[in-house]
Structure formats: structure tokens, C-alpha cells
C-alpha positions in Angstrom: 12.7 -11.7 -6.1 10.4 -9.6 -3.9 12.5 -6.7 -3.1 10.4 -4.5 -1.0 8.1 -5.9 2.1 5.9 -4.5 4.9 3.3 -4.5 7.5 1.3 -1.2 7.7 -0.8 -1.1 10.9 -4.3 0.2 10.5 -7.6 0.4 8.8 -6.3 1.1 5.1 -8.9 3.9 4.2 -11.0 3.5 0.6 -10.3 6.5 -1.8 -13.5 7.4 -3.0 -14.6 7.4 0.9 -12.1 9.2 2.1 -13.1 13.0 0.8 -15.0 15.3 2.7 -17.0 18.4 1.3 -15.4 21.7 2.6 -17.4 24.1 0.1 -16.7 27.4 -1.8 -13.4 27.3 -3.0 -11.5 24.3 -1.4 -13.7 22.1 -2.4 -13.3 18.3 -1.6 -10.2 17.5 0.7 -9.1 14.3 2.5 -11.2 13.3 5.8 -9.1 13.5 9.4 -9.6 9.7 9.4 -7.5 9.2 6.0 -4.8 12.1 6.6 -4.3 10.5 10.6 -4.2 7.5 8.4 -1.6 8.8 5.6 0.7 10.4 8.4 0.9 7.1 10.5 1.5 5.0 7.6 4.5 6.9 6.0 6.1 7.0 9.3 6.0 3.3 9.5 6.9 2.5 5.4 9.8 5.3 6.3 11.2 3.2 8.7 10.5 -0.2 7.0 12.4 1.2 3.9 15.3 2.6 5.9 15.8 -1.4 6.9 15.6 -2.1 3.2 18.4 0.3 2.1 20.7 -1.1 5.2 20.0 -4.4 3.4 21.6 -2.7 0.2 18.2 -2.2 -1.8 18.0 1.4 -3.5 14.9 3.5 -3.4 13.0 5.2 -5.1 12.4 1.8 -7.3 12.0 3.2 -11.1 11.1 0.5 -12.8 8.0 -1.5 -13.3 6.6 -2.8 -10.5 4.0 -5.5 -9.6 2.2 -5.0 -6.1 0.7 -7.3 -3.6 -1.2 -6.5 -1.3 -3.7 -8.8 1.7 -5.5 -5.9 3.7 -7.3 -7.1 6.9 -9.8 -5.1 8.0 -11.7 -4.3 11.1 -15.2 -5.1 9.6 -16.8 -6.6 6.8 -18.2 -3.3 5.1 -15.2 -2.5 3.6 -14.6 -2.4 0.5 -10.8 -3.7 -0.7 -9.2 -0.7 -2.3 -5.5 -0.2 -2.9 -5.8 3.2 -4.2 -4.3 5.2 -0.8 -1.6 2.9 -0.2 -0.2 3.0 -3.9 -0.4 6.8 -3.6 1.9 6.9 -0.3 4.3 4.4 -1.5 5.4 7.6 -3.8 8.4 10.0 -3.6 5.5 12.9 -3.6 3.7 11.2 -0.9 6.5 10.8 1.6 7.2 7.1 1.8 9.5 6.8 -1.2 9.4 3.6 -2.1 8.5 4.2 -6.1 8.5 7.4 -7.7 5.0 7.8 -9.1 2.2 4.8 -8.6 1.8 4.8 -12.9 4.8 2.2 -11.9 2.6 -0.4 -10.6 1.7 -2.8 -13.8 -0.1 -5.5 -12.1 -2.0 -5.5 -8.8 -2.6 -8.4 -6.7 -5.3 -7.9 -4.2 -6.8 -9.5 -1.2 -8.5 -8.9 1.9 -9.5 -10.7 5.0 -10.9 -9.5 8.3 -9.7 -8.8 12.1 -11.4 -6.5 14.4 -8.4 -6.3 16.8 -5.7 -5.7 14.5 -6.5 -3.9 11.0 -3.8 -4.0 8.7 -2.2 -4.1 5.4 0.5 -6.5 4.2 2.4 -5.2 1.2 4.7 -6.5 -1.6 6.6 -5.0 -4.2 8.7 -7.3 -7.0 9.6 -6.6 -10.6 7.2 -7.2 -13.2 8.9 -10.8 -14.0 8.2 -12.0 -10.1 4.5 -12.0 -10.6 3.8 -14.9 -9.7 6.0 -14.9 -6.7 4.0 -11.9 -5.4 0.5 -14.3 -5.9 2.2 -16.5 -3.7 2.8 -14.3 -1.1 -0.6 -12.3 -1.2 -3.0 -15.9 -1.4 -0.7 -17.9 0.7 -0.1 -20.8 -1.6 1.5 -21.9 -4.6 -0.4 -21.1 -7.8 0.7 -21.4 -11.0 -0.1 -18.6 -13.2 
């Protein structure tokens, strides 16, 4: 059972890429690009959970998790990280889907490409529903 679903509009943002050098003490922080990026995100996983909990599902999740993810971005330079995404899914982040991203115990990664409409589809299932959540993420059935 896949319990927790969404669509997150935008270039998903690579970690390691996503730091700029601020010097003295401050050191490295997050670019503009990946906090815009952050912000807009938890607004729309804070409304796409608040549809999930109408349907009865409780957050934060606290157990185990598998995650899913197919991330389209706007060009091919990209490289597929999930790294940003599992950190906002967090209570500490602000979306509150899971409590901390050490939660996530298999990841299931894709990516594709669309100039017009970067974006990243996202699935969340117990640890059992693996391969439910490969399904989902390479659109066919596979058996694991």
C-alpha cells in the first residue's frame, strides 16, 4: 500500500550543487535557487499531506519507509539526486511527512526530461511495498 503520493513542481535542486561560499564565519549556506526551491516545495507537500490526513493517514510516518521517486528535469545536465527532497519530507524541514530521512530504507530512483514542466513525482510505502513503489516509479510491472 503506497500511503503517501505527490507531484512537486520544479527543478529538484542537486545537494552537493546547491551550496554557495559566503566566507569568514558562515561559511557554506544554501544558494537562492535551492532555498526558493525548498520554500515552494514545502508549501505544496503541506497541502498535498493535509489531503492525506482528510483521507485518514497520520503523519509524521515513523516507521521504515521505502521512497520513489521519477524527477523530470528541464535539461539533460542534471544529475538525479534525491538528497533535497528526502531532507524536506522531514518534521525539521517543514513538510512533515516522516520524522527524520534515516527513515527511508530503500530508494527507488528515476529521472526523465521536460523543458516546460520540471518536476518530481514522489512515493512513500512501507518497507514490505517495495515492489509496489518500483512499479509506480518505472511504470511497469517488475518482479523483484
Amino acid at each position: 500500500m503506497i500511503f503517501f503520493h505527490a507531484t512537486v513542481l520544479g527543478n529538484l535542486p542537486r545537494k552537493s550543487n546547491s551550496r554557495q561560499w559566503m566566507g569568514g564565519k558562515r561559511g557554506l549556506i544554501k544558494s537562492d535557487k535551492a532555498l526558493d526551491y525548498v520554500k515552494y516545495a514545502v508549501l505544496q507537500l503541506n497541502q498535498i499531506r493535509s489531503k492525506h490526513e482528510r483521507n485518514g493517514i497520520v503523519f509524521p510516518i515513523e516507521y521504515p519507509v521505502v521512497l520513489g521517486m521519477k524527477v523530470w528535469y528541464s535539461n539533460r545536465r542534471s544529475d538525479l539526486s534525491d538528497e533535497i527532497m528526502a531532507d524536506i519530507l522531514q518534521v525539521k524541514k517543514g513538510a512533515g511527512v516522516i520524522i527524520d530521512d534515516n527513515q527511508i530504507s530503500r530508494k527507488i530512483l528515476d529521472r526523465g526530461f521536460d523543458k516546460k514542466c520540471p518536476r518530481s513525482k514522489i512515493w512513500l510505502a512501507p518497507e514490505e511495498n517495495y515492489e509496489e513503489v518500483m512499479n509506480k516509479v518505472f511504470g511497469v510491472d517488475i518482479d523483484v
